[in-house]
C-alpha positions in Angstrom: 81.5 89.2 116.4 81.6 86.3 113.7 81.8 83.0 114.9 84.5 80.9 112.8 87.9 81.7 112.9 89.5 83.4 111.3 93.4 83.8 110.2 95.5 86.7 110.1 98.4 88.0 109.4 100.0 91.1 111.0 102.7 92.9 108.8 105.6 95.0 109.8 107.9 96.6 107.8 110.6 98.9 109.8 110.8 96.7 112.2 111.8 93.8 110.0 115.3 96.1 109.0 116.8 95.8 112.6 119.2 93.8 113.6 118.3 90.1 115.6 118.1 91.0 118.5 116.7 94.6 118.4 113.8 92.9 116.1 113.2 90.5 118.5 112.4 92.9 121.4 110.3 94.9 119.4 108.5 92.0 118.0 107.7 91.1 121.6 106.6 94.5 122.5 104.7 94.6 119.8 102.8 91.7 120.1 102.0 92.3 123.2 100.4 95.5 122.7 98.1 94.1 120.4 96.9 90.8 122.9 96.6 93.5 125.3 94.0 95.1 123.4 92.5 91.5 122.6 92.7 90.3 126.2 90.5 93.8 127.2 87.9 92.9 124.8 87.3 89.2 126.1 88.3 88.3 122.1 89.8 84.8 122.0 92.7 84.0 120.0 96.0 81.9 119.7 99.7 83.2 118.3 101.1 80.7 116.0 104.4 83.1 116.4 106.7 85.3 113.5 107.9 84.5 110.4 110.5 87.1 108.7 108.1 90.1 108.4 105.0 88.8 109.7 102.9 87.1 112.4 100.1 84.7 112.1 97.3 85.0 114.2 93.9 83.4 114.5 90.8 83.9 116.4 87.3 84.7 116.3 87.9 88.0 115.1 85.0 90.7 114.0 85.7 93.6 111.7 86.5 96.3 114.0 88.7 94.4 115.8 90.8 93.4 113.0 91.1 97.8 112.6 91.9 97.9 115.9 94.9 95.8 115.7 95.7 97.8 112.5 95.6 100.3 114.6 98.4 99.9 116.7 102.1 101.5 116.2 104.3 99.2 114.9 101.8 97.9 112.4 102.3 98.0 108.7 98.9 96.2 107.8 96.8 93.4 108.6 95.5 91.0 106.2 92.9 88.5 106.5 94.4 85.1 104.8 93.2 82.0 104.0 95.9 79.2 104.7 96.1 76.3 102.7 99.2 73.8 102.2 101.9 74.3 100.1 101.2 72.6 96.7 99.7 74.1 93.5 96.6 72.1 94.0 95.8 74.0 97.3 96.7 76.9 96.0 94.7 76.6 93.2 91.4 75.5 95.5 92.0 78.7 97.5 92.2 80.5 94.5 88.5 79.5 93.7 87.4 80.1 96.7 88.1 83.9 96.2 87.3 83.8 92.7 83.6 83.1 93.8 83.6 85.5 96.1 83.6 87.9 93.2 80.8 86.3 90.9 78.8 89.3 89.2 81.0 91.9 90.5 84.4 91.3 89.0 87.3 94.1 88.9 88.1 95.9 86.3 91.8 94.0 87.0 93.6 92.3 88.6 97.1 90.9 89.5 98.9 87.9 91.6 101.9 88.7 93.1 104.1 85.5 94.9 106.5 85.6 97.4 108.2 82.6 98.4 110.5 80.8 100.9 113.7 80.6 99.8 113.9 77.0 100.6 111.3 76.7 97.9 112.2 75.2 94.6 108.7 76.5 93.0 110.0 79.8 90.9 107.2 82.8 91.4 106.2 82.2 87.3 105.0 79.3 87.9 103.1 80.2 91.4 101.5 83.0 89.6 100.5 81.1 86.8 99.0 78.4 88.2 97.1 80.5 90.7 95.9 82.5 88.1 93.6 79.4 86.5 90.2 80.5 87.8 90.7 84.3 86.7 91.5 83.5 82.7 88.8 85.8 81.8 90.0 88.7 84.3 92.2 91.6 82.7 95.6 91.9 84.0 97.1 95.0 85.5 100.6 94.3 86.9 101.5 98.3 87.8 97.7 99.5 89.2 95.7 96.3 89.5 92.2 96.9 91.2 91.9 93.5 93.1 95.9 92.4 94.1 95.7 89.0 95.2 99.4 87.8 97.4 100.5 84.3 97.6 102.8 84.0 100.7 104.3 80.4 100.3 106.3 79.1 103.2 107.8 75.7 103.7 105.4 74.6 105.9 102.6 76.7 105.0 101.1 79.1 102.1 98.8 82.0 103.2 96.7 83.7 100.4 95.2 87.6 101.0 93.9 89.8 99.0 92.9 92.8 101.2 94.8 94.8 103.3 93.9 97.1 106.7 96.3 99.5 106.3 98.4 100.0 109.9 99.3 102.8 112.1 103.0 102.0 111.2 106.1 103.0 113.3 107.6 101.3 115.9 106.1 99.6 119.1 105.0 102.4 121.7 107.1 102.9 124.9 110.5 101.3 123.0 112.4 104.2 122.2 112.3 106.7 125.7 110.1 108.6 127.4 109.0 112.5 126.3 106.6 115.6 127.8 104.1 117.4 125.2 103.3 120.5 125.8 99.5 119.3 124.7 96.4 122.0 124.2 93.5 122.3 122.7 94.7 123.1 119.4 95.4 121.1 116.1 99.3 121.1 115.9 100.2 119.6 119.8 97.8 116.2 119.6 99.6 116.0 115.9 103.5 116.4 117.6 102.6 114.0 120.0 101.2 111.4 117.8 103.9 111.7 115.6 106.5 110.9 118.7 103.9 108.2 120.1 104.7 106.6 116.2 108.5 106.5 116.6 108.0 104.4 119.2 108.3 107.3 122.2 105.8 107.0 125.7 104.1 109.9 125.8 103.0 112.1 128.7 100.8 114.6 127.9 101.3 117.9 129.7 98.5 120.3 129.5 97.9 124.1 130.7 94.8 125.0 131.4 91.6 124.2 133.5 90.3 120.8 132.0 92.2 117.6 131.1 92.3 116.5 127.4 90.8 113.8 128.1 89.8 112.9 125.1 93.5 113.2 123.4 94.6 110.9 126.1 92.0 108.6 124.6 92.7 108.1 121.5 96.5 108.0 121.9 96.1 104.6 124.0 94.0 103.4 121.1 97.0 103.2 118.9 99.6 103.0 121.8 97.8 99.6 123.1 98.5 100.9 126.7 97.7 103.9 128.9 99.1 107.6 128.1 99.6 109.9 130.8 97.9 113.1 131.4 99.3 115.8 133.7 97.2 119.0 133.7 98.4 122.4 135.6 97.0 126.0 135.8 98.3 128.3 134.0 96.3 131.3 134.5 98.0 132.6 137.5 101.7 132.7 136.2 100.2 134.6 133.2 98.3 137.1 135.3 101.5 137.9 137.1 103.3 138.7 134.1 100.4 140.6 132.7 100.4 142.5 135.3 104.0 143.4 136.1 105.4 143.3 132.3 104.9 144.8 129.1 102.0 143.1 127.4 103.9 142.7 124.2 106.2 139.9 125.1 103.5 138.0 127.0 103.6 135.2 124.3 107.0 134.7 124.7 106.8 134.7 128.4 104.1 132.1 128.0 106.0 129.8 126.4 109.2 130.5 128.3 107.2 129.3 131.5 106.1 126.2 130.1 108.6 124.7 128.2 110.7 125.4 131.8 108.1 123.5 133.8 108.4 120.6 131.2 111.7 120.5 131.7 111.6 120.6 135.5 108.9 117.8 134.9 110.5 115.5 132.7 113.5 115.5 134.7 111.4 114.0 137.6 109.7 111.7 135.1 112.8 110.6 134.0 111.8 111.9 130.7 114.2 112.8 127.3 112.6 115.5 125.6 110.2 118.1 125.7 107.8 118.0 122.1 106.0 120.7 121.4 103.8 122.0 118.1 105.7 124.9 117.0 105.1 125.7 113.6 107.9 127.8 112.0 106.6 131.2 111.8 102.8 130.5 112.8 102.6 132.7 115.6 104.7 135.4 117.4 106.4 133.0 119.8 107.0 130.4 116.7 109.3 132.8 115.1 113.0 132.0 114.6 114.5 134.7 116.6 112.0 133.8 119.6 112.4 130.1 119.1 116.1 130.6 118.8 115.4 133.0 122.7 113.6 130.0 123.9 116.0 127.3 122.9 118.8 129.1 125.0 116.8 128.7 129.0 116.2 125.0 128.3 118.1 122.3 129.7 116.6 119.4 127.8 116.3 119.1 124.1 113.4 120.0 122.4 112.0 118.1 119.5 109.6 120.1 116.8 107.9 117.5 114.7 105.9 120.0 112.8 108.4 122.8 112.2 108.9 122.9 109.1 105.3 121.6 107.9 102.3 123.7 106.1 99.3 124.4 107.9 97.5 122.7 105.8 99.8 119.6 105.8 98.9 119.5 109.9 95.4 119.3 109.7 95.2 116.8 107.1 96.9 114.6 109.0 94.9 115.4 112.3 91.8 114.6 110.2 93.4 111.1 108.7 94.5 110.0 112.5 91.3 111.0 113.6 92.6 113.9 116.3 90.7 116.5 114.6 87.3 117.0 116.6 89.3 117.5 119.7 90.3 121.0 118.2 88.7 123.9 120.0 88.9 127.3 118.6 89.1 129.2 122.1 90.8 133.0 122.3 93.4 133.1 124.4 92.7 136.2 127.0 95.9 136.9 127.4 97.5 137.3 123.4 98.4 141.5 123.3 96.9 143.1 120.4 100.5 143.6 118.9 102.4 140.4 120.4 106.5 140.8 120.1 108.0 138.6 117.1 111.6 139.2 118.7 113.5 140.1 121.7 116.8 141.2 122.2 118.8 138.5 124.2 120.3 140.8 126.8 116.9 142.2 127.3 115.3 138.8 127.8 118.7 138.0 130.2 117.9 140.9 132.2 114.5 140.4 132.5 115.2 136.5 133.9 117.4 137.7 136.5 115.1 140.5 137.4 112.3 138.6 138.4 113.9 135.7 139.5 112.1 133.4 137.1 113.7 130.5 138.3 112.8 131.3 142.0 109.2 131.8 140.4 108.9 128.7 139.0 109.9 126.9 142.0 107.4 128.2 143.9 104.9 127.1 141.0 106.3 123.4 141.2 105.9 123.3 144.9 102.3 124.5 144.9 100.9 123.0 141.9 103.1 119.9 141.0 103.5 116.7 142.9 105.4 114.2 141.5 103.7 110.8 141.0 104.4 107.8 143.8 106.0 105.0 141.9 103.0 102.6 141.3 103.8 99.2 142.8 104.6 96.1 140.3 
């Protein structure tokens, strides 16, 4: 932890394009999910409050935790300023003081961009040229610049950066509805529900199988700047059954059937919006459009698909920039047929329901396995 203070400014850019009030309240939230995250590392601080697209705030902040409030949905950057009193001789002081900071290792360019207050009568010519006095000798680069130095000149005060953290961008988690994820082990789920986590959505992760992702659940709160729920369930015995009594072929399809039903049973308790899942157009047999289209007929909550229309490729980029990708384990499932069914017929699949009484066997799932939550008390 450094020991002086140091000022900050934390950028949003979507957020700025609502309307008044709508801003407000996600300014709020916003702010708050970052002091959380402050408050529950002891880091001292004090909000000086929002101006148009940005808020000011200083503390005694180290490096990391400056990338930790980057780090946090609803963020566009964070930049480290030095603020200094509007008038072109404290301007031009600041300026420097950065200059020096580049003795003997000057960029290859560089470029000074103003933006001003309204209210102002300085033009941004003249800012720009008088803040460029130290750096005479530097070459200018006004579309690619290696070093861009901003001047951000209010009425009251002028804040100078000229290095940015990028942000997790998005909107403010747990403003825009609660959703289930079907979450596994795999590479495409953690990406869907990151992705919904961004726009703003409160997560709860649902996972089949025999040991919580607890790691997933981890690193969501890190940019949601509050807890995410994990629910984990077996699902082992439902897909024994239908092993069992079924043709092995549509066991895929099955599979999903079951748990995209048990979301929705689940999110209806939860008061949830949506079911998410990681479906990939055409990646696996129950990923096909005829099957999805199957699938999209039982449910009686709308599903969202992120990553439907994405590459392969595309997905695990991004798992590897948002840092999701070690959590991928490559594990068989035991129950994928040797020749898994890329289509069935929907009378067949109708028939089959009503055969079994699916809906009678999932009942009996939810009252063995699934317990809703008590309400926690405020």
């Amino acid at each position: 932890m450094i020991n002086e203070n140091r000022f900050v400014l934390i950028h949003v850019s979507e957020i700025y394009l609502k309307s008044t009030y709508v801003k407000s309240h996600l300014q709020k939230v916003l702010l708050s999910r970052i002091t959380d995250k402050l408050n529950r590392l002891g880091i001292s601080y004090h909000v000086h409050g929002w101006n148009h697209n940005a808020c000011l705030i200083s503390g005694k902040f180290s490096e990391a935790s400056l990338k930790m409030m980057a780090l946090t949905f609803g963020v566009s950057y964070v930049a480290p300023v030095i603020l200094t009193e509007t008038n072109f001789a404290s301007i031009r002081s600041a300026m420097q003081e950065i200059r020096s900071k580049w003795v003997g290792n000057e960029p290859k360019s560089y470029r000074i961009t103003a933006h001003k207050d309204k209210r102002l009568s300085l033009s941004h010519y003249s800012i720009e040229y008088e803040a460029s006095y130290y750096f005479e000798n530097w070459q200018v680069n006004l579309k690619n610049p290696e070093l861009n130095i901003d001047v951000d000149l209010k009425t009251d005060r002028t804040a100078i950066f000229y290095r940015r953290i990028e942000g997790a961008g998005g909107l403010p988690y747990g403003t825009q509805g609660k959703v289930i994820v079907l979450a596994s082990k795999g590479i495409d789920s953690p990406v869907a529900a990151y992705l919904l986590a961004k726009r703003g959505c409160e997560v709860i992760l649902l996972h089949f199988g025999e040991e919580p992702l607890n790691s997933l659940q981890l690193a969501l709160e890190i940019y949601a700047g509050r807890s995410v729920k994990l629910i984990t369930l077996p699902h082992t015995p439902l897909l024994q059954w239908y092993q069992e009594n079924f043709n092995a072929k549509y066991q895929c399809i099955f599979c999903k059937l079951s748990m995209l039903t048990l979301a929705g049973h689940i999110a209806e308790q939860l008061h949830a919006k949506a079911v998410v899942t990681g479906d990939n157009l055409g990646q696996v047999a129950s990923q096909t459009l005829d099957n999805l289209s199957l699938l999209e007929q039982t449910t009686r909550i709308p599903i969202f698909r992120p990553l439907i229309g994405q590459d392969k490729q595309e997905i695990v980029d991004l798992s590897r920039k948002i840092g999701f990708f070690p959590f991928f384990q490559n594990e068989k499932c035991a129950f994928v047929p040797v020749q898994p069914a890329t289509t069935m017929k929907k009378d067949t699949f109708s028939r089959w329901l009503e055969e079994i009484g699916f809906e009678s066997i999932i009942q009996d799932y939810i009252q063995k396995y699934w317990k809703k939550p008590a309400k926690t008390p405020k």
